[in-house]
C-alpha positions as CSV (number, residue, x, y, z in Angstrom):
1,X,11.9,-13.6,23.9
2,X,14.2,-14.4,26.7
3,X,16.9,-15.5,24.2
4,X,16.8,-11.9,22.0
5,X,17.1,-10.3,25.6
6,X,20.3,-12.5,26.6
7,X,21.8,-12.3,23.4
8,X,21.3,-8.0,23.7
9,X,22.8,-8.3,27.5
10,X,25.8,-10.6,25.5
11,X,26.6,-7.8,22.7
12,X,26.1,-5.0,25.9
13,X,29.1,-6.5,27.5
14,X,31.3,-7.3,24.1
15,X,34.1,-5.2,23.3
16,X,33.0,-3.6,20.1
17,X,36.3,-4.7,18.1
18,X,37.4,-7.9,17.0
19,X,35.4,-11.1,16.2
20,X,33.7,-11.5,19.6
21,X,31.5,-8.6,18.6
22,X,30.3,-9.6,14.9
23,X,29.5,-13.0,16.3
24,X,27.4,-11.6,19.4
25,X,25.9,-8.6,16.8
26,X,25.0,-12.1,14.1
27,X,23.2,-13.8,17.6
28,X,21.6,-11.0,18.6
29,X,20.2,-10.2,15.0
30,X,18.6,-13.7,15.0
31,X,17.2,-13.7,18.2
32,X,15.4,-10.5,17.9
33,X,14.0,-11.7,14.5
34,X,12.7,-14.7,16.1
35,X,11.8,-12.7,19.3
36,X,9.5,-11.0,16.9
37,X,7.8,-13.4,15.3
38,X,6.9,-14.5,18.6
39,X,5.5,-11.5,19.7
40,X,3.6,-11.1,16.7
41,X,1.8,-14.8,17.8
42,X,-0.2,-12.7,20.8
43,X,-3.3,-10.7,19.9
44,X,-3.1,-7.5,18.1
45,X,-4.5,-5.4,20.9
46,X,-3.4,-7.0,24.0
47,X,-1.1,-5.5,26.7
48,X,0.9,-8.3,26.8
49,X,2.2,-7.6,23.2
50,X,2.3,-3.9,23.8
51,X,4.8,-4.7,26.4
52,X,6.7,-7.4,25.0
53,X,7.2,-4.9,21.7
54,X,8.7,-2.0,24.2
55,X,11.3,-4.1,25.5
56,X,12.2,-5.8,22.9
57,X,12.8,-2.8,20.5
58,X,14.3,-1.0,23.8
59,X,16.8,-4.2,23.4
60,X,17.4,-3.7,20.0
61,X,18.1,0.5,20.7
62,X,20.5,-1.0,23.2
63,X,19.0,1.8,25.3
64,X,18.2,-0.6,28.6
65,X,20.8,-1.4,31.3
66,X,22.1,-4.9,30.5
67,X,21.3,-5.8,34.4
68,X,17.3,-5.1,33.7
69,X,17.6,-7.2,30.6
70,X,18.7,-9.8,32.2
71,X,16.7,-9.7,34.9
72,X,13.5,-9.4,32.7
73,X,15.3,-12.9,30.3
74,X,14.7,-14.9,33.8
75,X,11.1,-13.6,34.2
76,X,10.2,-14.1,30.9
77,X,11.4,-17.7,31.0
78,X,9.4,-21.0,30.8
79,X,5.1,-20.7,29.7
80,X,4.3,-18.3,32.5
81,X,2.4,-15.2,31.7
82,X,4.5,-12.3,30.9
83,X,5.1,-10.2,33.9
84,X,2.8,-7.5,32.9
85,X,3.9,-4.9,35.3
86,X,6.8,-4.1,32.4
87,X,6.1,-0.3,32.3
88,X,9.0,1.2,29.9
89,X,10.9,3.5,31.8
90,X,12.0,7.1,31.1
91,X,11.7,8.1,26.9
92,X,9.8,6.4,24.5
93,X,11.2,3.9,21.9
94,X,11.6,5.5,18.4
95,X,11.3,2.0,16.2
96,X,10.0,1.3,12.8
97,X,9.0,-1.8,13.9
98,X,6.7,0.3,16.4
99,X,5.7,2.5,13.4
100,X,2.3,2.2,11.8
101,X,2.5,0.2,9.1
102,X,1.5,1.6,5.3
103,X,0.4,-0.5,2.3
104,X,3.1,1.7,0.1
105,X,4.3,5.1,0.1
106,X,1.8,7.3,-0.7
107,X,-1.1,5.1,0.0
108,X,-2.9,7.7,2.3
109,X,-2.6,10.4,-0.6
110,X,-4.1,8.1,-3.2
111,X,-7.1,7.3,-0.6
112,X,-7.9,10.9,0.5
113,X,-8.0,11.6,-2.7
114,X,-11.0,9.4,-4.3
């Protein structure tokens, strides 16, 4: 988790030209994927995951300041707990990754339907 929010702070401060960025956009990509994986390890209903999903798809908005990120990379460090007084700030996070998930378009139709 730490990693995917270094890696956002890293493409933050990149120039968005040039090769600097695609390689920090490529580390960032991966980091998050594995970032989520991870947070898909902690139990289904628990706060901890709730929180670790907000920042992490705030990270992936690039909607948090780069200093908070960083800040919450060196708490989130190491086996300790995760710092649960995370409380997202300000609007909330528009992800699909957030998004109730559906079988297959349409699925809900076909089932009211029976």
């Amino acid at each position: 988790m730490a990693r995917a929010l270094n890696a956002a702070v890293q493409l933050a401060r990149t120039p968005n030209d040039g090769p600097a960025h695609a390689s920090a956009s490529r580390a960032a990509a991966l980091a998050a994927a594995q970032a989520w994986r991870t947070v898909s390890l902690v139990r289904a209903h628990h706060p901890e995951r709730r929180a670790l999903a907000l920042l992490l798809a705030r990270a992936e908005a690039g909607s948090a300041d780069p200093l908070e990120l960083a800040r919450w990379a060196r708490l989130l460090r190491g086996t300790a707990r995760c710092p649960i007084s995370f409380r997202p700030a300000r609007e909330p996070i528009r992800s699909p990754a957030l998004a109730p998930h559906r079988a297959r378009p349409g699925a809900d139709r076909a089932a009211a339907g029976r």
